[in-house]
N, CA and C atoms as a LAMMPS dump frame, in Angstrom:
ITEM: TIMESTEP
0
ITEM: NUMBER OF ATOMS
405
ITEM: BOX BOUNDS ff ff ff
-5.0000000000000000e+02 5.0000000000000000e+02
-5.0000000000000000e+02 5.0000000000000000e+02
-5.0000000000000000e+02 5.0000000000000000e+02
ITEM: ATOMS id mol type element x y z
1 1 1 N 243.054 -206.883 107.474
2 1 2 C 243.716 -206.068 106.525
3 1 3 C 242.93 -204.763 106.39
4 2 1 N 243.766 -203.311 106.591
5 2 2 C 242.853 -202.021 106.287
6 2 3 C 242.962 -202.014 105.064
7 3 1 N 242.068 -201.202 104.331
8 3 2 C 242.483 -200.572 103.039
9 3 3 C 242.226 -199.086 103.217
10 4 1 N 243.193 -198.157 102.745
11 4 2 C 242.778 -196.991 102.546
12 4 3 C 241.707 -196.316 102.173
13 5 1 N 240.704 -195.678 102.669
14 5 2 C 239.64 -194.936 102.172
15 5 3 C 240.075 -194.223 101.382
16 6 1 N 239.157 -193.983 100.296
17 6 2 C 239.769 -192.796 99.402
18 6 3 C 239.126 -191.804 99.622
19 7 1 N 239.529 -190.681 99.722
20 7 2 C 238.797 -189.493 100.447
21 7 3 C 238.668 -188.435 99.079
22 8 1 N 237.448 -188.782 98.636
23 8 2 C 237.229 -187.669 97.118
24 8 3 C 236.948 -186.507 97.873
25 9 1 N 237.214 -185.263 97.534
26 9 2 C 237.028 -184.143 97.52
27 9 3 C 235.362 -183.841 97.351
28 10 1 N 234.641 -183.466 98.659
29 10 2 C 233.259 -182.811 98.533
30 10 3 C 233.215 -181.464 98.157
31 11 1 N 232.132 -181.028 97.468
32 11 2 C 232.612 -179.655 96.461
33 11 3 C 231.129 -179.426 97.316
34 12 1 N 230.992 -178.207 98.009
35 12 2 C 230.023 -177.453 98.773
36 12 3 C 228.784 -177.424 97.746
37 13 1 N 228.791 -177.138 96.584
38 13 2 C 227.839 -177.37 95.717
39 13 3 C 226.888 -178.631 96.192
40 14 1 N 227.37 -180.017 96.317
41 14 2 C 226.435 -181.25 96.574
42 14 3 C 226.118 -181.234 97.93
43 15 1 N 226.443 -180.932 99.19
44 15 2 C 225.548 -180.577 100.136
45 15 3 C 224.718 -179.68 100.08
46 16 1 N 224.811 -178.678 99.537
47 16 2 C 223.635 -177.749 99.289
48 16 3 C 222.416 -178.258 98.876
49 17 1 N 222.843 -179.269 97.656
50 17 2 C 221.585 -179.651 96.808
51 17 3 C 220.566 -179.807 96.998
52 18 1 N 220.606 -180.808 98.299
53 18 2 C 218.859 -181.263 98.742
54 18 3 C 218.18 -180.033 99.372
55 19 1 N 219.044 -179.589 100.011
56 19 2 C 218.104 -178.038 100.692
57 19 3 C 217.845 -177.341 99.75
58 20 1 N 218.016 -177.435 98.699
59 20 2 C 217.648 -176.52 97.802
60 20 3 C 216.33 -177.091 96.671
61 21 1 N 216.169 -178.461 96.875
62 21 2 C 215.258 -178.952 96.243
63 21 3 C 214.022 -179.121 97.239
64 22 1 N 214.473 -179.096 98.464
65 22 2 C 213.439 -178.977 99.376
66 22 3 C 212.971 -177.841 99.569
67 23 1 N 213.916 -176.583 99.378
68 23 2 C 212.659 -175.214 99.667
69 23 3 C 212.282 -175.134 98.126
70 24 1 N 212.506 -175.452 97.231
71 24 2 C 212.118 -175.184 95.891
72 24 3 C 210.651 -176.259 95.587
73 25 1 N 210.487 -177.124 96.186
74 25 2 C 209.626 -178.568 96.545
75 25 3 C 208.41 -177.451 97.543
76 26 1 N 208.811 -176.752 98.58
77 26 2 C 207.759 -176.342 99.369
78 26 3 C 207.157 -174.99 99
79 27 1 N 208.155 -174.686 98.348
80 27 2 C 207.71 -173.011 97.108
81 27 3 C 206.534 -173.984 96.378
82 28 1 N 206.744 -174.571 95.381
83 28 2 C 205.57 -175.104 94.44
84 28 3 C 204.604 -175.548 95.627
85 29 1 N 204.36 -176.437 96.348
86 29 2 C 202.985 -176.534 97.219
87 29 3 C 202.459 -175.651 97.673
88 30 1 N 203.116 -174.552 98.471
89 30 2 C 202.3 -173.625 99.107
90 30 3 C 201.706 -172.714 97.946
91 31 1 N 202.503 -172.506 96.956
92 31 2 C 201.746 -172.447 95.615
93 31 3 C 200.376 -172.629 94.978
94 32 1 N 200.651 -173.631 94.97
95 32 2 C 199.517 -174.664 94.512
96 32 3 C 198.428 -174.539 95.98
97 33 1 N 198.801 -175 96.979
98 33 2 C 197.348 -175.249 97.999
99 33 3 C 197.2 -173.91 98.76
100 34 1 N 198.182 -172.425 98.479
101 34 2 C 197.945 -171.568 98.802
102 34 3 C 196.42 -170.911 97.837
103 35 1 N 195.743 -169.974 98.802
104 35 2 C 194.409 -169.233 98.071
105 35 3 C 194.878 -168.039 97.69
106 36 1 N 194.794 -167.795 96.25
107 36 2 C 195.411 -166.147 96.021
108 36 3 C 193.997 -165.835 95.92
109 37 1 N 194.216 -164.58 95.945
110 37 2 C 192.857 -163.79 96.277
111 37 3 C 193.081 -162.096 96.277
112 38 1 N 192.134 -161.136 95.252
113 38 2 C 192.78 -160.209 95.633
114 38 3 C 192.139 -159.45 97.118
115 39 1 N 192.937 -158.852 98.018
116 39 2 C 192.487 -158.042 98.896
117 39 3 C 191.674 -157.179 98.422
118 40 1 N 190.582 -156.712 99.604
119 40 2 C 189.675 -155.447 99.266
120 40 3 C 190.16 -154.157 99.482
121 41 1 N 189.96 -153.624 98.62
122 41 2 C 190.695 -152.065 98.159
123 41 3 C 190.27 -151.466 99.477
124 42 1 N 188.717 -151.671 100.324
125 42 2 C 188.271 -151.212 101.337
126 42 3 C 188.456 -152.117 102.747
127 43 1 N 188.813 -151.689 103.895
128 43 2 C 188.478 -153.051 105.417
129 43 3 C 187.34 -153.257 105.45
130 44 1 N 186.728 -154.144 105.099
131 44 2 C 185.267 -154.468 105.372
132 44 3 C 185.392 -155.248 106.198
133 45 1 N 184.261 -155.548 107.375
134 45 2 C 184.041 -156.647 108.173
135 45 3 C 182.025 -156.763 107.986
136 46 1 N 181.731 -157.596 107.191
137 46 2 C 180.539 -157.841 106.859
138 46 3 C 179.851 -158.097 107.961
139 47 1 N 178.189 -157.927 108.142
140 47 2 C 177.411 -158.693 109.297
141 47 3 C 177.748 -160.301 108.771
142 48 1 N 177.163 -160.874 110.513
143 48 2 C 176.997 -161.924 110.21
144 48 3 C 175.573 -162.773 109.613
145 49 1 N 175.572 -163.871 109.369
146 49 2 C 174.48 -164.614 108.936
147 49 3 C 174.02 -165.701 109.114
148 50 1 N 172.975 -166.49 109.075
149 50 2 C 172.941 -167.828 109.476
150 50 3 C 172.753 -168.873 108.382
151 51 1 N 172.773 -167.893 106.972
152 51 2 C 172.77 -168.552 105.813
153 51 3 C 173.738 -169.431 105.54
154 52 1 N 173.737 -170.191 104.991
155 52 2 C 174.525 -171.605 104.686
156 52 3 C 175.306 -171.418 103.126
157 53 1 N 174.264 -170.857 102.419
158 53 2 C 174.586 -170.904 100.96
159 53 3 C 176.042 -169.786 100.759
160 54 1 N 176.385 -170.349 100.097
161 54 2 C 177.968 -169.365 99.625
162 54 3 C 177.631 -169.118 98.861
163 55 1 N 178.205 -167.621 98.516
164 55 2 C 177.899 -166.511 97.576
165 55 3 C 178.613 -166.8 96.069
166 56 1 N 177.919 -166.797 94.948
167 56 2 C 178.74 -167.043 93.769
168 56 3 C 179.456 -165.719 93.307
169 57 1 N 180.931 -165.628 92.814
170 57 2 C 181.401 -164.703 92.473
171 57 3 C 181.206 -164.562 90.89
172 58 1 N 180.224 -164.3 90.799
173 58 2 C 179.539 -163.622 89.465
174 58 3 C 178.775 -162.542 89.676
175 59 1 N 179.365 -161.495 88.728
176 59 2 C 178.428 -160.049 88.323
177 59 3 C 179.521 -159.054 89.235
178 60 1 N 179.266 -157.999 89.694
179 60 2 C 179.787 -156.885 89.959
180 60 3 C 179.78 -156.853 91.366
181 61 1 N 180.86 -156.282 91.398
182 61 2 C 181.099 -156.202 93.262
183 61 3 C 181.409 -155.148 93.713
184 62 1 N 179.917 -154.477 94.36
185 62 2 C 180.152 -153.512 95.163
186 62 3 C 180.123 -153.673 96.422
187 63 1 N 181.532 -152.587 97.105
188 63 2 C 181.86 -152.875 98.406
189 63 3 C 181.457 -151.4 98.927
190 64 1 N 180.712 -151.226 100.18
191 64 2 C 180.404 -150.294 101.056
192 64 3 C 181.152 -149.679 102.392
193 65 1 N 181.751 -148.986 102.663
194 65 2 C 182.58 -148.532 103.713
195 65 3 C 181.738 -147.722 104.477
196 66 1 N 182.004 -147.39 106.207
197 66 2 C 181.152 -146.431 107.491
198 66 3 C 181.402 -145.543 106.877
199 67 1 N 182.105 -144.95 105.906
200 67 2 C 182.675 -143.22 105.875
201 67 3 C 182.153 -142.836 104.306
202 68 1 N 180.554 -143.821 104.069
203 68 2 C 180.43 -143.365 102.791
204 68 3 C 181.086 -143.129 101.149
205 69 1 N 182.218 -144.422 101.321
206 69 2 C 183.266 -144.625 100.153
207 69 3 C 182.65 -146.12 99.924
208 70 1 N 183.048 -145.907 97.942
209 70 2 C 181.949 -147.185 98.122
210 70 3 C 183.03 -147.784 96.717
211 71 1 N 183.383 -149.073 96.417
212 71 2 C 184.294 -149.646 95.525
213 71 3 C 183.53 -150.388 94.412
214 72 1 N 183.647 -150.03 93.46
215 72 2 C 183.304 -150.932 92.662
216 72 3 C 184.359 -152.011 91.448
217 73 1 N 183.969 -153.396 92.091
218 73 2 C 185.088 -154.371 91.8
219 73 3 C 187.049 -153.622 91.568
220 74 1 N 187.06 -153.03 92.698
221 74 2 C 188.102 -152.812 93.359
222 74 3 C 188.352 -151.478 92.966
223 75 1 N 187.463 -150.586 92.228
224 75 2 C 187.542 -149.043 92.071
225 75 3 C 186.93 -148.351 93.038
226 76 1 N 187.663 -147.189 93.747
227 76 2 C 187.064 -146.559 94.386
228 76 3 C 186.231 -145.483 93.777
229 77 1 N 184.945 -145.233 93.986
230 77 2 C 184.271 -144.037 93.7
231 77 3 C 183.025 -143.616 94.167
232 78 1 N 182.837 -142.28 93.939
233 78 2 C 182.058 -141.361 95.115
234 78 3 C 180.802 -142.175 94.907
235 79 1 N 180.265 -142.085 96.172
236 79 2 C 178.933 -142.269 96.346
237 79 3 C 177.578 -141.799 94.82
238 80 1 N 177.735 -140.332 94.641
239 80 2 C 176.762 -140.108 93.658
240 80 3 C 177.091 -140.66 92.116
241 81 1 N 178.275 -141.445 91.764
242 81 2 C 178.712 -141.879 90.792
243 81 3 C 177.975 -143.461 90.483
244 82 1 N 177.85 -144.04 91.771
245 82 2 C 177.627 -145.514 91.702
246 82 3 C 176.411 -146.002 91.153
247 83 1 N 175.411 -144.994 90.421
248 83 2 C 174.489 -146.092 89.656
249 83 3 C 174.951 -145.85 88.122
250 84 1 N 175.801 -144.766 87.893
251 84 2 C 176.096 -144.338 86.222
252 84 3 C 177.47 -145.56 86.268
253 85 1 N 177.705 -145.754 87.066
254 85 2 C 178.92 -146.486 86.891
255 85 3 C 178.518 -148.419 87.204
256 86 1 N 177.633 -148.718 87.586
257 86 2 C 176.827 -149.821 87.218
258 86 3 C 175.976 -149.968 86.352
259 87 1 N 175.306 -149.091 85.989
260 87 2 C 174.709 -148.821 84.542
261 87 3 C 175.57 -149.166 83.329
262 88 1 N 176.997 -148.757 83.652
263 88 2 C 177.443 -149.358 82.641
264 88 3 C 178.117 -150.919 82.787
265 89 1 N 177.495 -151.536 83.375
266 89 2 C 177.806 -152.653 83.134
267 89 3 C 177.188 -153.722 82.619
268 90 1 N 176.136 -153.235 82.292
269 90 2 C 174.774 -153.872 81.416
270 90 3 C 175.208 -153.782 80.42
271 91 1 N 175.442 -155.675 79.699
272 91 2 C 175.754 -156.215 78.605
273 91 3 C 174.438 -156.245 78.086
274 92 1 N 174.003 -155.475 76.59
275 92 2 C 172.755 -156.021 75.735
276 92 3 C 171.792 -155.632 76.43
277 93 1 N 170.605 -156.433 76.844
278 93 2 C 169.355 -155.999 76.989
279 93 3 C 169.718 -156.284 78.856
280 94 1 N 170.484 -157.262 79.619
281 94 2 C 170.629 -158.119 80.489
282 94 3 C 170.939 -156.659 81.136
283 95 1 N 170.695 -156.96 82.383
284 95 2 C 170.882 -156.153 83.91
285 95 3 C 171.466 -156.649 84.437
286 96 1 N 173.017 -155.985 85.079
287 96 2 C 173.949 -156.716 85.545
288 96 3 C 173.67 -156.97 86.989
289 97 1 N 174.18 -157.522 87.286
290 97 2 C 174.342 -159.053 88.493
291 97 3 C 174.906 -158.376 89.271
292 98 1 N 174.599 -158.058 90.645
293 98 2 C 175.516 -157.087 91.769
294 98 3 C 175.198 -157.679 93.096
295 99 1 N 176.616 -157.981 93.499
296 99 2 C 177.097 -158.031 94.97
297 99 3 C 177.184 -157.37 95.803
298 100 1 N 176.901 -157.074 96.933
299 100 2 C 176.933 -155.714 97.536
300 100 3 C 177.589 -156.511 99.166
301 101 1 N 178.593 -155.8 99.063
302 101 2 C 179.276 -156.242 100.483
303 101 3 C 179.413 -155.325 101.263
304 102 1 N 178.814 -154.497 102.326
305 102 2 C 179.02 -153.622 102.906
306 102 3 C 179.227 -153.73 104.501
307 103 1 N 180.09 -153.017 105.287
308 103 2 C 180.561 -153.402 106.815
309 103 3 C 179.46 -153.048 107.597
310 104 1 N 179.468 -154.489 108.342
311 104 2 C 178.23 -154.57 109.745
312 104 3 C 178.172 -153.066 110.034
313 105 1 N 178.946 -152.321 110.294
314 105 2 C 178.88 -151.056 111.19
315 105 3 C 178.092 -149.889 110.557
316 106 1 N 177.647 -150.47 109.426
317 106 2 C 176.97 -148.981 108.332
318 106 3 C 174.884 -149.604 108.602
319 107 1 N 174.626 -148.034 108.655
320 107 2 C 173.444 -148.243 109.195
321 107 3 C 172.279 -148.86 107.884
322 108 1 N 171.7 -149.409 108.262
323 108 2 C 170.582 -150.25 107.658
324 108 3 C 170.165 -149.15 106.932
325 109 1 N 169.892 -147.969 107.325
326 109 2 C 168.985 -147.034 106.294
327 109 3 C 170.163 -146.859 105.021
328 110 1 N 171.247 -146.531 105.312
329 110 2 C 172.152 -146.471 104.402
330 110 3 C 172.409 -146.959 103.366
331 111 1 N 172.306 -148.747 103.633
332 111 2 C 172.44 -149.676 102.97
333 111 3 C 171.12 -149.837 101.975
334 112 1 N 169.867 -149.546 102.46
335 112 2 C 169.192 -149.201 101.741
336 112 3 C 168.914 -148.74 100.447
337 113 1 N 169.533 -146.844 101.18
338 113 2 C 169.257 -146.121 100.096
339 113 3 C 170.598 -146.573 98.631
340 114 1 N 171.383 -147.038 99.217
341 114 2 C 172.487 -147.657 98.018
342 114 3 C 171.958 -149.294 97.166
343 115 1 N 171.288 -149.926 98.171
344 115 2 C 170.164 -150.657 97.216
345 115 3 C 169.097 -150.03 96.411
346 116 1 N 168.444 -149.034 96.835
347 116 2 C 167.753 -148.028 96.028
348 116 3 C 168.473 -147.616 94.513
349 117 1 N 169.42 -146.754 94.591
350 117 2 C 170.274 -146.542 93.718
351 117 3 C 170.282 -147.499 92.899
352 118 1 N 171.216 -148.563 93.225
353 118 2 C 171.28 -149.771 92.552
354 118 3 C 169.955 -150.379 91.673
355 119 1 N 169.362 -150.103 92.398
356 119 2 C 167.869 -150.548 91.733
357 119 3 C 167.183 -149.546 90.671
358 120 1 N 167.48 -148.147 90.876
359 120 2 C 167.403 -147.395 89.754
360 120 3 C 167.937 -147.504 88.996
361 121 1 N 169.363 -147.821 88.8
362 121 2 C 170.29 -148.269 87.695
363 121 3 C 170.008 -149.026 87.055
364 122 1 N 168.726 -149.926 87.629
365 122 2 C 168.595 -151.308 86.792
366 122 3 C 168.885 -152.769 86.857
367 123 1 N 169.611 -152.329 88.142
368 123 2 C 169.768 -154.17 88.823
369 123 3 C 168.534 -154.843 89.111
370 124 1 N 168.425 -155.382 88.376
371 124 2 C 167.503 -156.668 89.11
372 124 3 C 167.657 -157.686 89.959
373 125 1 N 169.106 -158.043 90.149
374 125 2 C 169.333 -159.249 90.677
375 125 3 C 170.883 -158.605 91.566
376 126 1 N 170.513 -158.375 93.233
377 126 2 C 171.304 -157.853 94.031
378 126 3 C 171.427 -159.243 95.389
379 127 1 N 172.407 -159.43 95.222
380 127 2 C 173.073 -160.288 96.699
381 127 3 C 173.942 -159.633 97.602
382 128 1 N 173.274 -159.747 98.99
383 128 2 C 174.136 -158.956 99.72
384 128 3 C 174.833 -160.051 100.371
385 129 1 N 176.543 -159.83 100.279
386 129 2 C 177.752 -160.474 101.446
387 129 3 C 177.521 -160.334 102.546
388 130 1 N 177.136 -161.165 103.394
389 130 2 C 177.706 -161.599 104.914
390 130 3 C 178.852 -162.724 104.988
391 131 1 N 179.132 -162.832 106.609
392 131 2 C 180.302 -163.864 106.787
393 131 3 C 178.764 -164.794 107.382
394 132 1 N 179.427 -166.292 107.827
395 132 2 C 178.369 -166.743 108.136
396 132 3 C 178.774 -166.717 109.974
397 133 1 N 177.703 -167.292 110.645
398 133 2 C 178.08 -166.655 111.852
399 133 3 C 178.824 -167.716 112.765
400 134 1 N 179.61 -167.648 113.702
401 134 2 C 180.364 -168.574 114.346
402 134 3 C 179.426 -169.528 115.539
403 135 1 N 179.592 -171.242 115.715
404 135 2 C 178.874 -171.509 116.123
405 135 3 C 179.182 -172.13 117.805
């Protein structure tokens, strides 16, 4: 004996559904296990290193460019500005905390004299960024 199928009407709406819970499902993960991060205002490509220890992102981050442009935590500004402008970042009696990330390609004396600076301003406590090196 057949019996008639009953043939309900599919409304394009309910096939859609799951594809739509599935890219809405892979939006939230890549979300979540994606790294936001902001980009550097400057291209830096740091030297390398054989240090192990990872750098803590605490205190002030100055970034160094080949063409003598130098960022501080994502402001650009001139070279002769950068110890009045870390100077002010000394909370109270404390000497602020500075990162200094500057590209392999800038010469050692350079890097120097901008640790100099820095050190007139009053940093006491300077870490310089490298990548670590490939093995």
């Amino acid at each position: 004996m057949k019996f008639p199928r009953s043939r309900r009407p599919r409304n394009e709406d309910e096939r859609i559904l799951p594809l739509t819970n599935i890219v809405f499902l892979l939006l939230i993960f890549f979300m979540l296990a994606g790294r936001l991060a902001t980009p550097d205002p400057l291209p830096i490509e740091p030297p390398e290193s054989e240090s192990e220890d990872p750098a803590r992102a605490e205190g002030v981050l100055v970034q160094m460019m080949t063409d003598d442009r130098v960022a501080i935590d994502g402001d650009v500004v001139p070279l002769a500005e950068l110890a009045e402008r870390v100077g002010r970042q000394r909370t109270g009696d404390d000497a602020p905390r500075v990162r200094l990330k500057a590209d392999g390609a800038v010469a050692a004396t350079r890097v120097v004299a901008v640790m100099q600076q820095l050190h007139d301003a009053g940093v006491d406590e300077l870490r310089l960024l490298t990548t670590s090196a490939s093995p």
